[in-house]
C-alpha positions as CSV (number, residue, x, y, z in Angstrom):
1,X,-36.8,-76.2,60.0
2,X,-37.0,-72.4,59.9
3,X,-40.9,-73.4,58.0
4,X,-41.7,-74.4,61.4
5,X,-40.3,-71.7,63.4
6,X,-41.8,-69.5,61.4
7,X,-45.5,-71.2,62.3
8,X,-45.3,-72.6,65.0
9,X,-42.3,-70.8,67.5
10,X,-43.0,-67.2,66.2
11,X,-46.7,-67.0,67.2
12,X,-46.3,-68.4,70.5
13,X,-43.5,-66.1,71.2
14,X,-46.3,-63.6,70.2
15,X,-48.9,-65.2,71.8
16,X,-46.7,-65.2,75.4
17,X,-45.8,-61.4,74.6
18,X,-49.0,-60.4,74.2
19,X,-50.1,-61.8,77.7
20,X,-47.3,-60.1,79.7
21,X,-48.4,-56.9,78.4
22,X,-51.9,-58.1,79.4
23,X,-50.7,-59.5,82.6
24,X,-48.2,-56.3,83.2
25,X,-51.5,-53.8,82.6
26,X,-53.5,-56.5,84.9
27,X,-51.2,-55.6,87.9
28,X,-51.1,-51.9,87.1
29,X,-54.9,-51.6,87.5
30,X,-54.6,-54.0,90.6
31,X,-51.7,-52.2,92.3
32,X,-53.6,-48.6,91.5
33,X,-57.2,-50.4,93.0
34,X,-54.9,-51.2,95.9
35,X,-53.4,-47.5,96.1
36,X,-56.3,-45.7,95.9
37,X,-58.3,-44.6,98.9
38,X,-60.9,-42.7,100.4
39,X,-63.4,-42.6,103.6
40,X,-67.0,-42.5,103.9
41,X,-68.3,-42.2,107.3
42,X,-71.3,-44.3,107.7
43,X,-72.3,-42.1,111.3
44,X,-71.3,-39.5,113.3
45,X,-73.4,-39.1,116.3
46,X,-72.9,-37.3,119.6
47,X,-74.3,-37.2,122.7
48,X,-74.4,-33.9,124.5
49,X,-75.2,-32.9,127.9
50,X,-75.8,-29.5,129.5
51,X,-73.8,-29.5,132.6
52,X,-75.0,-27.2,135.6
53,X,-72.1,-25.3,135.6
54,X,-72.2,-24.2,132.1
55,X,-69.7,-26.4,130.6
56,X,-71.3,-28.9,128.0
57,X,-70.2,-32.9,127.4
58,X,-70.1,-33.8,124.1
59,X,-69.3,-37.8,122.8
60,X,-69.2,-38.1,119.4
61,X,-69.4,-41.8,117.6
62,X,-67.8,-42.3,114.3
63,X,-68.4,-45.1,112.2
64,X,-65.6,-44.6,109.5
65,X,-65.5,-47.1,106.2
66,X,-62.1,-47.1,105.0
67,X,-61.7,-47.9,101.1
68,X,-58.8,-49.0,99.9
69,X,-55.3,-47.9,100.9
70,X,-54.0,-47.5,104.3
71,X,-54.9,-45.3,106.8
72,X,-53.5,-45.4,110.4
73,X,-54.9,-42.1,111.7
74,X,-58.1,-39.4,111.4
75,X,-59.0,-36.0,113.3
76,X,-60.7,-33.3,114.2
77,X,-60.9,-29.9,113.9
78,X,-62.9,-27.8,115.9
79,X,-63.1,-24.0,115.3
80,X,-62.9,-21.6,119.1
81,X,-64.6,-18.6,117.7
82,X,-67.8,-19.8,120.2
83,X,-66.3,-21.5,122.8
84,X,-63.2,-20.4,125.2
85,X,-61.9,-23.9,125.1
86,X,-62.2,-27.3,125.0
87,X,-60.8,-30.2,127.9
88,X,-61.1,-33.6,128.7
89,X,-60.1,-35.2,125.4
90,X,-60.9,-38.6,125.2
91,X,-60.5,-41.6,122.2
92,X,-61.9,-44.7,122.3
93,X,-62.0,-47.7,120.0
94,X,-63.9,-51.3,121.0
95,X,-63.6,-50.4,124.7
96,X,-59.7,-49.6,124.4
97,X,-58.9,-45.9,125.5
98,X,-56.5,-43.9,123.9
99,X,-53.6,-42.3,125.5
100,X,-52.2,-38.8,124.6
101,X,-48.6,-38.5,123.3
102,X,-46.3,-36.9,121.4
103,X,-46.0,-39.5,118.5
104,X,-48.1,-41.3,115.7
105,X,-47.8,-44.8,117.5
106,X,-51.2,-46.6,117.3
107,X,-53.9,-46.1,120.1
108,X,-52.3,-42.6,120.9
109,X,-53.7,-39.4,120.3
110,X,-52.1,-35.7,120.1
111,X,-53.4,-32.2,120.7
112,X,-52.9,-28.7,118.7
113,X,-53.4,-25.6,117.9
114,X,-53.8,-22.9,115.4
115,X,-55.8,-20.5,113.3
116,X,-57.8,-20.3,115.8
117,X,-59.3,-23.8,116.1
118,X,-58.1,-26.6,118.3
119,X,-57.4,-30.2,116.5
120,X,-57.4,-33.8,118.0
121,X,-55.5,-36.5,116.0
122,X,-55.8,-40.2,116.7
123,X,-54.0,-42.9,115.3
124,X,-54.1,-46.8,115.1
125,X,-53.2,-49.2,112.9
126,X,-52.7,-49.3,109.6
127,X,-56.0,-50.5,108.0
128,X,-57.3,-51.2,104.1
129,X,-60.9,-52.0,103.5
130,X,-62.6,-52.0,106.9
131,X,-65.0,-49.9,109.2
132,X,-64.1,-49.1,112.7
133,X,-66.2,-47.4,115.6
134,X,-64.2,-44.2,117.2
135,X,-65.8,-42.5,120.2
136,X,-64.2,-39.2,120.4
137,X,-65.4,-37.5,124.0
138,X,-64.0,-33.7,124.6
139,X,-65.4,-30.6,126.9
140,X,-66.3,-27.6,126.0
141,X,-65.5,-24.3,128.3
142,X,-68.5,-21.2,128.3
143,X,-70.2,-22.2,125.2
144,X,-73.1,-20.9,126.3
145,X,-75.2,-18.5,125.1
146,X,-76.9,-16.7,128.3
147,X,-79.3,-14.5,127.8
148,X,-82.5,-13.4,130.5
149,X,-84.7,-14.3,127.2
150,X,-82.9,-17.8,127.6
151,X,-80.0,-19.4,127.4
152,X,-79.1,-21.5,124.5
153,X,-76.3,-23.7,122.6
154,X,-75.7,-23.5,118.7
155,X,-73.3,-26.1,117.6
156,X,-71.5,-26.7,114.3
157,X,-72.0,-30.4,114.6
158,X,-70.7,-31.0,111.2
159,X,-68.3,-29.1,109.4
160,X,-68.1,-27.8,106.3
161,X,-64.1,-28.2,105.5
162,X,-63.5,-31.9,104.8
163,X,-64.1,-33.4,101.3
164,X,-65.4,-37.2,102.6
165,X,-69.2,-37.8,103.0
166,X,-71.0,-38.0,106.1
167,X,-74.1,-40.5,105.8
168,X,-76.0,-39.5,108.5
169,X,-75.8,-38.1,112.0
170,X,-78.1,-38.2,115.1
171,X,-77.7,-35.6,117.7
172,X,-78.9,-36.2,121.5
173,X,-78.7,-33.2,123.9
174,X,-79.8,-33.6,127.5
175,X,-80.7,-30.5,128.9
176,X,-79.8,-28.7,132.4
177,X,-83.2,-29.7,133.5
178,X,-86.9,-30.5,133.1
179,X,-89.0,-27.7,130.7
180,X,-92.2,-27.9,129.1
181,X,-92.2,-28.7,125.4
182,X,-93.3,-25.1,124.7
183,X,-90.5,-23.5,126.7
184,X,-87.7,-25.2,124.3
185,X,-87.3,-23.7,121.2
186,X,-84.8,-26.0,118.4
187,X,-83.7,-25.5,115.0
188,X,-81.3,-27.4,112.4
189,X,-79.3,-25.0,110.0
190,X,-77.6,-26.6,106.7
191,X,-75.6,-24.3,105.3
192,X,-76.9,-21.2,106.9
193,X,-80.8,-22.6,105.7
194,X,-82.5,-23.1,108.8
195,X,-84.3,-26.7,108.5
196,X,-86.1,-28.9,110.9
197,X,-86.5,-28.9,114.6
198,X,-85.8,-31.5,117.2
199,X,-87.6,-33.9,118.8
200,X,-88.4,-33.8,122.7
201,X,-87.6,-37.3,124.2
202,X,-88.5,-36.4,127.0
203,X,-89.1,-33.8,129.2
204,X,-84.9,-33.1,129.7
205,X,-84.0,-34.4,126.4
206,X,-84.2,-33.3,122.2
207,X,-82.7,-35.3,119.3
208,X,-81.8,-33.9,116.3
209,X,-81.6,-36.1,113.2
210,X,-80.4,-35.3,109.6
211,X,-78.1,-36.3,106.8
212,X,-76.7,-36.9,104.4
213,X,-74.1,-34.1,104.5
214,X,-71.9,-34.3,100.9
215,X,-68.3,-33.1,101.3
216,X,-68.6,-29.7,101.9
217,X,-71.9,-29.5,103.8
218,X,-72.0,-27.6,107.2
219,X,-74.7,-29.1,109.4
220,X,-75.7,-26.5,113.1
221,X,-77.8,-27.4,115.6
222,X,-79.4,-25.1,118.4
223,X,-81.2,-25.3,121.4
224,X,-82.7,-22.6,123.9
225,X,-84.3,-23.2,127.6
226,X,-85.2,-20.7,129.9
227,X,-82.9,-18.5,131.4
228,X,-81.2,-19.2,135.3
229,X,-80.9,-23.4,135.0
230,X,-77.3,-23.1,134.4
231,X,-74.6,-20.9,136.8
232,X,-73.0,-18.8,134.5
233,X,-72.4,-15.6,132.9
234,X,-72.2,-14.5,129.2
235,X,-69.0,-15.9,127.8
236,X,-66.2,-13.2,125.9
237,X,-67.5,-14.3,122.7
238,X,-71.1,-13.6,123.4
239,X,-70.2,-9.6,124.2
240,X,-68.5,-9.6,121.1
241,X,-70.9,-11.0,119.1
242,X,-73.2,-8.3,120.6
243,X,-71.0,-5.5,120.1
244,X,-70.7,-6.9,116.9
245,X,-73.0,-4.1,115.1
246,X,-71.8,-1.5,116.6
247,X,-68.2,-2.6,115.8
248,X,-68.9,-2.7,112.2
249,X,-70.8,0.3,112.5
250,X,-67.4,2.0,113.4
251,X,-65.2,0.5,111.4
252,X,-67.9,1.6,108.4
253,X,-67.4,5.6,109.9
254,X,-63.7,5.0,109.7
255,X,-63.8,4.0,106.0
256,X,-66.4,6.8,104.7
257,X,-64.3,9.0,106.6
258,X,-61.1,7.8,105.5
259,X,-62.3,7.7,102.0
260,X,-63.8,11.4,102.1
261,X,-60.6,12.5,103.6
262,X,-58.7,11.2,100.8
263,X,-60.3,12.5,98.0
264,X,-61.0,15.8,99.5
265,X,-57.1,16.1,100.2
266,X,-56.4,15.0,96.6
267,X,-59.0,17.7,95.2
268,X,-57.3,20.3,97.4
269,X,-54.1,19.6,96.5
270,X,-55.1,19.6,93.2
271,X,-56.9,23.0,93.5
272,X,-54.0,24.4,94.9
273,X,-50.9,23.0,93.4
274,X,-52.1,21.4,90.4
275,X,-54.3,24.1,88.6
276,X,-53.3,26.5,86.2
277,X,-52.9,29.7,86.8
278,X,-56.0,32.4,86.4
279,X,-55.5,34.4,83.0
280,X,-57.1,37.4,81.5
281,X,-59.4,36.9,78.3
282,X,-58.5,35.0,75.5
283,X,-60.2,34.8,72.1
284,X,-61.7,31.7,71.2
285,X,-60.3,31.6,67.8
286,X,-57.3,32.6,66.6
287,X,-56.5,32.5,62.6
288,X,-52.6,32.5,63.1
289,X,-50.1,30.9,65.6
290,X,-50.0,33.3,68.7
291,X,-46.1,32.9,68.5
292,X,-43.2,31.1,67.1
293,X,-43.1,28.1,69.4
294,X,-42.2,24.9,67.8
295,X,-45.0,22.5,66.7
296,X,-43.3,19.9,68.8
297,X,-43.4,22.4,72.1
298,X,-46.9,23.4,71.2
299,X,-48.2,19.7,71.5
300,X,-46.2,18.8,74.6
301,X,-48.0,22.2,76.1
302,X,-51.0,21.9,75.1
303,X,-51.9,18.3,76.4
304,X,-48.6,17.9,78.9
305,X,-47.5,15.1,77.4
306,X,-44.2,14.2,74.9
307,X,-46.0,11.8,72.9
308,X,-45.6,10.9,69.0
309,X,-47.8,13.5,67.6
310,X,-45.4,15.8,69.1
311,X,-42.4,13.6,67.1
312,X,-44.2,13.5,64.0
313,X,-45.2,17.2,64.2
314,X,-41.3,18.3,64.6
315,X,-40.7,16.0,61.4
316,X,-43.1,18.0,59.5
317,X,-41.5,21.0,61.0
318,X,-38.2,20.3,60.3
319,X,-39.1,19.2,56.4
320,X,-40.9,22.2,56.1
321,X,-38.0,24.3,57.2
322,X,-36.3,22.5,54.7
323,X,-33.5,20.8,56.4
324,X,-34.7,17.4,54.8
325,X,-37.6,16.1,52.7
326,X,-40.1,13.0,52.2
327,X,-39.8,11.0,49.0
328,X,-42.1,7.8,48.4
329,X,-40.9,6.0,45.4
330,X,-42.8,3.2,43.9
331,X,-40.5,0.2,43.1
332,X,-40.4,-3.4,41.8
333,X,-41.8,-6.3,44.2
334,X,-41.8,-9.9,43.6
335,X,-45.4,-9.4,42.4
336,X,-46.2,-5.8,40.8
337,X,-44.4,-3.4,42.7
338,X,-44.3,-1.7,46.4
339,X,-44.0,1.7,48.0
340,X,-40.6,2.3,49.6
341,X,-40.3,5.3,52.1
342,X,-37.1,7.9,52.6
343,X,-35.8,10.5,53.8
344,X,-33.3,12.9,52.6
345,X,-31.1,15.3,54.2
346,X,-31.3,18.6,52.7
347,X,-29.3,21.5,54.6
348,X,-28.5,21.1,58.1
349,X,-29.7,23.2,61.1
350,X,-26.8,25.6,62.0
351,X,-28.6,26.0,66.1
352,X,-31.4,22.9,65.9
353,X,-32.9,22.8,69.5
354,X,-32.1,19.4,71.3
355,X,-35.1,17.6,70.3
356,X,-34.9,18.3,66.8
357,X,-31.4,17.5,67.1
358,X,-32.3,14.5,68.8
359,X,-34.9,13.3,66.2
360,X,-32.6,14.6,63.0
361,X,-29.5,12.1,64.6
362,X,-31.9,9.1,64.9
363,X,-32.9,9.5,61.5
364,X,-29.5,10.4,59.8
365,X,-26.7,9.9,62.5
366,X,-24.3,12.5,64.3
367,X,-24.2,14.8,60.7
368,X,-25.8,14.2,57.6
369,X,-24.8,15.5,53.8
370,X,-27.3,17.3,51.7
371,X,-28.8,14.0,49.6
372,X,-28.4,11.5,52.1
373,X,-31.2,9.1,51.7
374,X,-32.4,7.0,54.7
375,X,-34.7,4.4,54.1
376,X,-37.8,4.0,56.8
377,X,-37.3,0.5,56.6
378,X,-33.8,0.6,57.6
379,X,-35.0,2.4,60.5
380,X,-37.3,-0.5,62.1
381,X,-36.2,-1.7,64.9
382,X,-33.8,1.1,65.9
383,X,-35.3,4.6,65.9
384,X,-37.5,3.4,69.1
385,X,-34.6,3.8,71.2
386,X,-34.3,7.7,70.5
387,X,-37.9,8.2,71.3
388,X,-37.3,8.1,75.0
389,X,-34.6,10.7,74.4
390,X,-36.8,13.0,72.2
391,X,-39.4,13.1,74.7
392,X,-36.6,13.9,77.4
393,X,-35.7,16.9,75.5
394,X,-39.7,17.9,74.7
395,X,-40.1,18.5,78.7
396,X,-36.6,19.6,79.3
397,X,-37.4,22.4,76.5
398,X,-41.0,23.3,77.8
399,X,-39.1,24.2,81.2
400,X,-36.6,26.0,79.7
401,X,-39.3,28.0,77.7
402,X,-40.6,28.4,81.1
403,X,-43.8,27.0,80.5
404,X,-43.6,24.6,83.2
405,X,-42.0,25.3,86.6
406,X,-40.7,21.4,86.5
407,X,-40.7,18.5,83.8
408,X,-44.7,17.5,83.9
409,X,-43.7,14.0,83.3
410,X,-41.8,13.6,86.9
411,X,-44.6,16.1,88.5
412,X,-46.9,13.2,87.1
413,X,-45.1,10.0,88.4
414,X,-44.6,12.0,91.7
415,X,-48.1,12.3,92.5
416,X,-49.2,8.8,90.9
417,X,-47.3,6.9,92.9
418,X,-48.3,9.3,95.9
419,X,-52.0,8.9,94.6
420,X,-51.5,4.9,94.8
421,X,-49.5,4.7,98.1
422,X,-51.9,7.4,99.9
423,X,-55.0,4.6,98.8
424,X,-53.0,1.9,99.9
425,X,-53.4,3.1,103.3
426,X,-57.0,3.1,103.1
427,X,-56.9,-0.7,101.4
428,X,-55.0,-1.8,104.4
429,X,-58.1,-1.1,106.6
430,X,-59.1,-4.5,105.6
431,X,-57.5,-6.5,108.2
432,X,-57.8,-4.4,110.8
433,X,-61.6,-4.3,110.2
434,X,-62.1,-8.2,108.8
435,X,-59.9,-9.0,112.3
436,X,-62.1,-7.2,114.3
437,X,-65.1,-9.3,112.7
438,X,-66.4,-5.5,110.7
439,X,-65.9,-7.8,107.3
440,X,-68.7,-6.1,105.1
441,X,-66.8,-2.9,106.3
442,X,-63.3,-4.6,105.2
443,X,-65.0,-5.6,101.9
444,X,-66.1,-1.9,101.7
445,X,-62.4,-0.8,102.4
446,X,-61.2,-2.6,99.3
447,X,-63.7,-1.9,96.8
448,X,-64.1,2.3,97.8
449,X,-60.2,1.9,97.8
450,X,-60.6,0.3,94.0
451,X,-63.2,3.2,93.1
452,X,-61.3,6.4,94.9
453,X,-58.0,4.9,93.0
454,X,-60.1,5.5,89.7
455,X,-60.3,9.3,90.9
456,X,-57.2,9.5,91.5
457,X,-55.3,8.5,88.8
458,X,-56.7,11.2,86.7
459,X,-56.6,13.7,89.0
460,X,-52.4,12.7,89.9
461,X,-52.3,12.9,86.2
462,X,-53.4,16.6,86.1
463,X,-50.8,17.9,88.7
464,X,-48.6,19.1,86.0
465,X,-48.8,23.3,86.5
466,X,-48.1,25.6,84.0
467,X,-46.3,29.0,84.8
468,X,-48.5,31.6,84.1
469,X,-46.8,32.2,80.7
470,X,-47.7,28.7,79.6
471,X,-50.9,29.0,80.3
472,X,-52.1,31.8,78.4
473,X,-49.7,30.1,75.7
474,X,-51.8,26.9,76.0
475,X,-54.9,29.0,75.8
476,X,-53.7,31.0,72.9
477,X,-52.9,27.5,71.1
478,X,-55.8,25.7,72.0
479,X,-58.1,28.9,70.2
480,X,-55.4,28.4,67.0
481,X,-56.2,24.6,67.3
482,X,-60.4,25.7,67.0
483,X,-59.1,28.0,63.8
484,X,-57.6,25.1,62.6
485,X,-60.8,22.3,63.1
486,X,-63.4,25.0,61.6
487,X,-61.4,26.6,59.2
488,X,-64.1,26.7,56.6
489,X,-66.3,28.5,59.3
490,X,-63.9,31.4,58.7
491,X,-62.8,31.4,55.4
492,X,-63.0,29.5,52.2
493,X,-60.5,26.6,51.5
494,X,-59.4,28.1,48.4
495,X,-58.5,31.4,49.3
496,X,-56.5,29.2,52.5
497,X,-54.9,26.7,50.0
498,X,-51.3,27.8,51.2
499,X,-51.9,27.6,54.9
500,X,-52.2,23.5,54.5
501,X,-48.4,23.1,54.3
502,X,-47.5,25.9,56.6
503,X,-50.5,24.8,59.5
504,X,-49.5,20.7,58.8
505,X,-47.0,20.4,61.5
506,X,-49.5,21.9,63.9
507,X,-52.6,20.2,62.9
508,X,-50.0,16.9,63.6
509,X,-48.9,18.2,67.0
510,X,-52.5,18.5,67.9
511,X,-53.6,15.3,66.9
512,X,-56.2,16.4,64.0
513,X,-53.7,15.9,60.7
514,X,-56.1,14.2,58.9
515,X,-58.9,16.1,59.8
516,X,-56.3,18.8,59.0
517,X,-55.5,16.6,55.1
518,X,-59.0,15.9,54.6
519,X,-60.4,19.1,54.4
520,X,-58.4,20.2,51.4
521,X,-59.9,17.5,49.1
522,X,-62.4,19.6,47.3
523,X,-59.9,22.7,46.3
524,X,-58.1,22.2,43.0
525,X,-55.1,22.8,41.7
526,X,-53.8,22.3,45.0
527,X,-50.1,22.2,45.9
528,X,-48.3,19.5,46.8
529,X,-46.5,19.9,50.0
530,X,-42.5,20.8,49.0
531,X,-41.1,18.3,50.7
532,X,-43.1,15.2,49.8
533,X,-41.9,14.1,46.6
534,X,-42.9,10.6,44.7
535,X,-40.9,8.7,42.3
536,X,-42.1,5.8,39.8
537,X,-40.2,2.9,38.4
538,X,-37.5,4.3,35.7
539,X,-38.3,7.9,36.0
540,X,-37.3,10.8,37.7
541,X,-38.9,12.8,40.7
542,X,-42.2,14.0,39.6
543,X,-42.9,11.5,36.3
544,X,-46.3,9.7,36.2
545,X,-47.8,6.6,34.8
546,X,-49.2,7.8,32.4
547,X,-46.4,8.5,30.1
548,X,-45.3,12.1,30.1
549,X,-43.5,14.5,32.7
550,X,-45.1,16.3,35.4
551,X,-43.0,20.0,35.3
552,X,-41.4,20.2,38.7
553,X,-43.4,23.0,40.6
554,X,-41.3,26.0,42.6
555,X,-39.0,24.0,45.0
556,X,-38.9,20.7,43.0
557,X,-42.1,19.0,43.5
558,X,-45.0,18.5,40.8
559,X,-48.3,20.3,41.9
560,X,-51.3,18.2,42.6
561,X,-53.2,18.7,39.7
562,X,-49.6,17.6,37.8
563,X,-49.5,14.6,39.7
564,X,-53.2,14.2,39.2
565,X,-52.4,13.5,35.5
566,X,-50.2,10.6,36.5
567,X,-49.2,9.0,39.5
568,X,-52.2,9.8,41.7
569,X,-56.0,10.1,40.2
570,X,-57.1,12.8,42.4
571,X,-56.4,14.8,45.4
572,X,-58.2,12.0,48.1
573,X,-54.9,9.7,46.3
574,X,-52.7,11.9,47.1
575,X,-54.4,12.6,50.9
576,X,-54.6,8.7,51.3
577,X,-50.9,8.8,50.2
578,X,-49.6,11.1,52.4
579,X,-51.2,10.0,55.4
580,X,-50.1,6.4,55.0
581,X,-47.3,7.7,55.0
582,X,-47.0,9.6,57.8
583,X,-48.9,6.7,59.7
584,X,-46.4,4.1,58.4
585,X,-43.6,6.5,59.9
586,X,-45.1,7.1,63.2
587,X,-45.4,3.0,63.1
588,X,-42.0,2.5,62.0
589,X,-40.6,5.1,65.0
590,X,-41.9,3.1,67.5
591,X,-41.2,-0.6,66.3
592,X,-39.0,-2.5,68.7
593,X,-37.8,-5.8,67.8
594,X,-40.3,-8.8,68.7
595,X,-38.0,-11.6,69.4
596,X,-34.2,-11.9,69.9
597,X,-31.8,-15.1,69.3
598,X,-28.3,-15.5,70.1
């Protein structure tokens, strides 16, 4: 018995599976055939007659195929920006007329308004899968162009914002009154291209033919007779249209202007409140540091700006000083072995300023005992958060040194965001102008606004003003900063072999440290830098691969030719070294955390 289930009763329940999941798809693809939907009108014609008075009759005819779905309603949209207004709305379907109400109940019709255009809506029946005849009958109010040349109508017969297709479309326009063929001039316009003519029926009537007209597709007929057939006078539109040049014409005055005004004001107040002060001669090199400011200070003055090279440069200050030192010690890894980075604290600062203070209590904490060792590692992720605070006390200190008048990071956002606010007002001429029809002249608002914003950025940007003491500071610095970049034009490296420790926090602060590093390559016997020591595996400070003891020069580190022998090949190793090092630091500083969980 179960033999014959198995061959016989579990196939056909298969069998009977299979075909409801045929029969399921099956109604699926019928019920979305059934759902979907679209329109394709076969014609739209219109009939359009010239009245005496000016007003122009227009009967459109739409033959509409509806596929699929329902539909119970269609309209039309008709833009007023050449026509005062539009009456006498009629629908018709199969000789039954349309009435207007307020609903969507079949064989009524509603009007509306908006963005300037005026919309009909019909509705009737629900339908699926049929083609019906609509005759849609409207006037329109002084849409006539009236001109002594001759008066004319240009019509957007179809329009360009719908998505269905429009097969093809006859156009009859009965005129105000019998011309000669040569005294009517026609034209067909598709998408702005001006195509063919009309014909002349007679001697009262033209017929424009075209189509097919894709989704999309703008199709605009025009006509012109003689002038004084119709009673009427140039319509609103028509004046404005003709002011039209002269409108934009204004509007483009107002935006030069505007634009002119702007940047001239910025470069004035600039000149006048932003430059530095006139000082006396300065040289243009200097072979020593004009004065005792703090590598730090000296970066912030010299380019306005608390930024890392500043950070970094008060490191190198502050281990020069001697308050804490640099050790790089080479230790096991899961394969070979890696460079770990510290720094120890060596004696504290009795009076540090606040920025130093600042940097040494980010590294180290509130107070730090001489031999603490702080891993850069351990620092990821946290230091960042001080760096706001040691650029805080950078521009507090450069005021209080009375370099500055006020911090030049607030003189900076001041003037940025007045920079972006005062363009914003010349931006906003856009819709004035584009309302007023002056588009290429609200186009030109936006991009001059885009381009003068490009101006003044930089120029908001150079608003910070030194006192007159910072500035011949700054230019003092900046000739010390030359001395530094063409040293060798001045004197040989080896007779300035001890300048490279002393001159390294400034080189940093200026942004040229390893410019500063690689200049020193070629000198030998070259010392090491006493607070940047390097440890191997099992040995102490100073011991090198190669198997014997590098002698601890003056202050505890090995010279370079020492280390030369041992732990680094040459002088370029030791350069590459050291500014990996400092690079990895300034990295490490500004590291903030790239995800959080909870």
């Amino acid at each position: 018995m179960r033999t014959i289930l198995r061959k016989t009763l579990l196939p056909l329940m298969a069998l009977m599976a299979l075909a409801a999941i045929v029969g399921a798809g099956g109604q699926r693809r019928a019920w979305a055939a059934s759902h979907a939907k679209s329109v394709d009108v076969l014609r739209r014609d219109g009939d359009i007659t010239i009245l005496p008075n000016g007003d122009v009759r227009v009967v459109e005819t739409w033959e509409v195929q509806f596929i699929g779905g329902t539909f119970h309603y269609a309209f039309r949209e008709i833009p007023l920006n050449h026509v005062e207004n539009i009456t006498d709305w009629g629908v018709a379907e199969g000789g039954r007329q349309y009435v207007q109400g307020g609903s969507s109940q079949p064989y009524t019709f509603t009007l509306s308004s908006g963005n300037g255009a005026r919309r009909i809506t019909w509705y009737f029946p629900q339908v699926s899968n049929e083609t019906h005849t609509f005759t849609l009958s409207y006037t329109l109010k002084q849409a006539l162009w009236i001109d002594d040349a001759g008066d004319q109508f240009f019509w957007k017969f179809i329009e360009s914002d719908r998505s269905y297709p429009i097969e093809y479309a006859t156009v009859t326009v009965h005129l105000p009154g019998e011309f000669n063929p040569s005294d009517v001039v026609t034209a067909t316009y598709r998408n702005a291209e001006e195509g063919p003519g009309a014909q002349m029926l007679n001697r009262g009537t033209v017929r424009f033919q075209g189509g097919p007209f894709p989704g999309g597709t703008e199709w605009e007929i025009r006509v012109q007779w003689p002038h004084g057939f119709v009673a009427a006078s140039p319509p609103p539109w028509q004046r404005q249209m003709e002011l039209q040049p002269w409108i934009t014409l204004g509007w483009w005055v107002i935006v030069l202007l505007s634009t002119l005004a702007i940047a001239g004001g910025a470069f004035g107040l600039w000149y006048t409140r932003g430059r530095d002060p006139e000082i006396g001669a300065i040289p243009k090199v200097l072979p020593a540091p004009p004065s005792k400011l703090p590598a730090g200070l000296v970066g912030t003055l010299i380019d306005e700006r608390a930024d890392m090279d500043d950070v970094m440069g008060t490191l190198l200050d502050l281990a020069r000083r001697g308050f804490l030192r640099i050790e790089v010690e080479r230790v096991p890894a899961f394969i070979g072995t890696k460079e770990e980075t510290y720094f120890v604290a060596q004696q504290w600062p009795e009076h540090p300023l606040p920025f130093e203070r600042e940097l040494l209590k980010g590294i180290f904490g509130s107070v730090a005992t001489p031999g603490e060792r702080v891993s850069l590692e351990s620092l990821k992720n946290n230091f960042y958060t001080h760096i706001p605070h040691i650029k805080e006390k950078l521009y507090e200190a450069v005021v209080a040194a009375k370099l500055f008048p006020t911090r030049p990071d607030r003189t900076r956002q001041r003037y940025v965001f007045f920079s972006i606010l005062v363009d914003g007002v010349l931006a906003l001429l856009y819709f004035p102008a584009s309302w007023m029809g002056a588009h290429s002249a609200a186009m030109g608002a936006l991009v001059l606004s885009g381009l003068l914003l490009l101006v003044l950025l930089p120029l908001a940007n150079a608003m910070p003003r030194k006192t007159r003491k910072g500035a011949v500071e700054a230019a003092k610095w900046q000739a010390f900063k030359r001395y530094l970049e063409t040293l060798e034009r001045h004197t040989s490296l080896e007779q300035a072999r001890d300048l490279f420790e002393k001159y390294l926090p400034y080189a940093t602060a200026f942004g040229i440290s390893k410019t500063w590093v690689r200049k020193f390559e070629r000198v030998s016997n070259m010392p090491m830098p006493s607070w940047y020591w390097y440890r191997t595996p099992g040995m102490p400070v100073g011991r090198a691969r190669g198997g014997h003891m590098a002698a601890p020069a003056q202050g505890g580190a090995p010279s370079l030719d020492q280390m030369a022998s041992g732990a680094f090949t040459s002088f370029s190793d030791m350069a590459d070294n050291l500014i990996h090092t400092l690079n990895e630091a300034s990295s490490t500083f500004t590291s903030q955390p790239s995800s959080s969980s909870g």
